[in-house]
C-alpha positions as CSV (number, residue, x, y, z in Angstrom):
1,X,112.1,105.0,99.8
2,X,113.6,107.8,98.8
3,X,115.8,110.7,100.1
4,X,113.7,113.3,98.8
5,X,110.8,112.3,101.0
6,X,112.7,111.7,103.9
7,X,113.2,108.1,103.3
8,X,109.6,107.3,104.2
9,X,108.5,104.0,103.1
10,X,105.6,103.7,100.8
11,X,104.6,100.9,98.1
12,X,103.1,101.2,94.7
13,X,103.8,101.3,91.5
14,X,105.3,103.5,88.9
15,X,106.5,103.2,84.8
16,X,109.0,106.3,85.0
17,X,111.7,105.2,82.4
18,X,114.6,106.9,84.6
19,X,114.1,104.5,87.0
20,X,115.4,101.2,87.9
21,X,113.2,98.4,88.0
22,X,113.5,95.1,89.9
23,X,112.4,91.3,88.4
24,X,111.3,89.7,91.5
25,X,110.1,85.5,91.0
26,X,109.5,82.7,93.0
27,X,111.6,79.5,91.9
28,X,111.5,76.0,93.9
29,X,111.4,78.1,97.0
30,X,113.6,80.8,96.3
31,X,113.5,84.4,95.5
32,X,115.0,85.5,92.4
33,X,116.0,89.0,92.3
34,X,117.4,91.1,88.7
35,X,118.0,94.4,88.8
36,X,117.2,96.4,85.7
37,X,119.5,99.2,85.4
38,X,117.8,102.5,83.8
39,X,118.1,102.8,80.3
40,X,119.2,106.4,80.4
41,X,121.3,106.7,83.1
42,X,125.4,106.6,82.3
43,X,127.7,104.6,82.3
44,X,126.1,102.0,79.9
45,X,126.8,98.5,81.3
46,X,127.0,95.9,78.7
47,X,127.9,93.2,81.1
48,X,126.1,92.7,83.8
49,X,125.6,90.7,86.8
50,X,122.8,87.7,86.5
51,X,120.2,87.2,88.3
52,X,120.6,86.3,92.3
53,X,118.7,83.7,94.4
54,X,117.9,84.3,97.6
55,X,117.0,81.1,100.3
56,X,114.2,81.9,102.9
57,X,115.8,84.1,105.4
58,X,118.5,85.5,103.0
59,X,119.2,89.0,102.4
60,X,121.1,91.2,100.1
61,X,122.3,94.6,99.0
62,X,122.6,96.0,95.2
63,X,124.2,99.0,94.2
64,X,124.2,100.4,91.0
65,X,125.1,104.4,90.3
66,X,124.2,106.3,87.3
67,X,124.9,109.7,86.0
68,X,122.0,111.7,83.9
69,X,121.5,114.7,81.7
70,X,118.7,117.7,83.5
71,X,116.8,119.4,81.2
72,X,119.4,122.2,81.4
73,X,122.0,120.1,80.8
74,X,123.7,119.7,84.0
75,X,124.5,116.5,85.2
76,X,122.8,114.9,87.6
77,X,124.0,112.0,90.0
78,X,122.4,109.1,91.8
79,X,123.3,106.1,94.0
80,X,120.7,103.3,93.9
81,X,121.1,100.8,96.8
82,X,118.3,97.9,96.9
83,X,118.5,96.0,100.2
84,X,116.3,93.1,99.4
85,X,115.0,89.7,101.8
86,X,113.7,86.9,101.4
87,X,111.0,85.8,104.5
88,X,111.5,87.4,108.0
89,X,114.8,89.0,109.0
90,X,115.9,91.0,112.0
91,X,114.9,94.5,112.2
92,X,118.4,95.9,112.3
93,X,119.3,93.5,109.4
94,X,120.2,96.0,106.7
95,X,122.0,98.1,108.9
96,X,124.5,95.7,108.9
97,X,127.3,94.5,106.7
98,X,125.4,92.0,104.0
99,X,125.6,88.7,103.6
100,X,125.6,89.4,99.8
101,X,126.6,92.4,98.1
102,X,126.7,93.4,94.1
103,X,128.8,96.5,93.9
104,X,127.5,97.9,90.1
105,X,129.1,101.1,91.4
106,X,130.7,102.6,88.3
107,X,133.5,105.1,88.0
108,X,131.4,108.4,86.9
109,X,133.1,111.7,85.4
């Protein structure tokens, strides 16, 4: 979902470089979840969090902020935030405090 579009929810699939991507694989029963941070976005993390696996019925939110260079040289600024589950979970789930959170949240000029 994005802002844009009024946050209305749609599935496919896109390669768009700016974009973060997400690793999702089944291991012994549980979800393993990696977010890949977009090569062009700033601030460059060099360390970053591993992987996370998620139980049946587990959820979790990722954030991850990046700042990027228009075409006309203004910056431009953007909050990712991946609220991710595992299985069935209430409806109002993610509009709650998560059970697990990764802040990536950088300090951004």
């Amino acid at each position: 979902m994005a802002e844009a579009d009024g946050f209305e929810p749609h599935e496919g699939l896109r390669r768009v470089s700016y974009r973060s991507e997400v690793r999702l694989r089944l291991e012994d029963g549980q979800l393993r979840v990696e977010l890949l941070a977009s090569a062009w976005g700033r601030p460059r993390r060099h360390r970053r969090p591993p992987a996370v696996r998620l139980a049946h019925g587990e959820w979790l939110r990722w954030q991850i902020n990046y700042r990027f260079t228009g075409m006309n040289g203004a910056w431009l600024y953007r909050l990712d935030t991946l609220n991710l589950a595992h299985g069935a979970v209430p409806a109002a789930a993610f509009l709650g405090e998560p059970p697990r959170f990764i802040d990536e949240r950088a300090h951004i000029w």
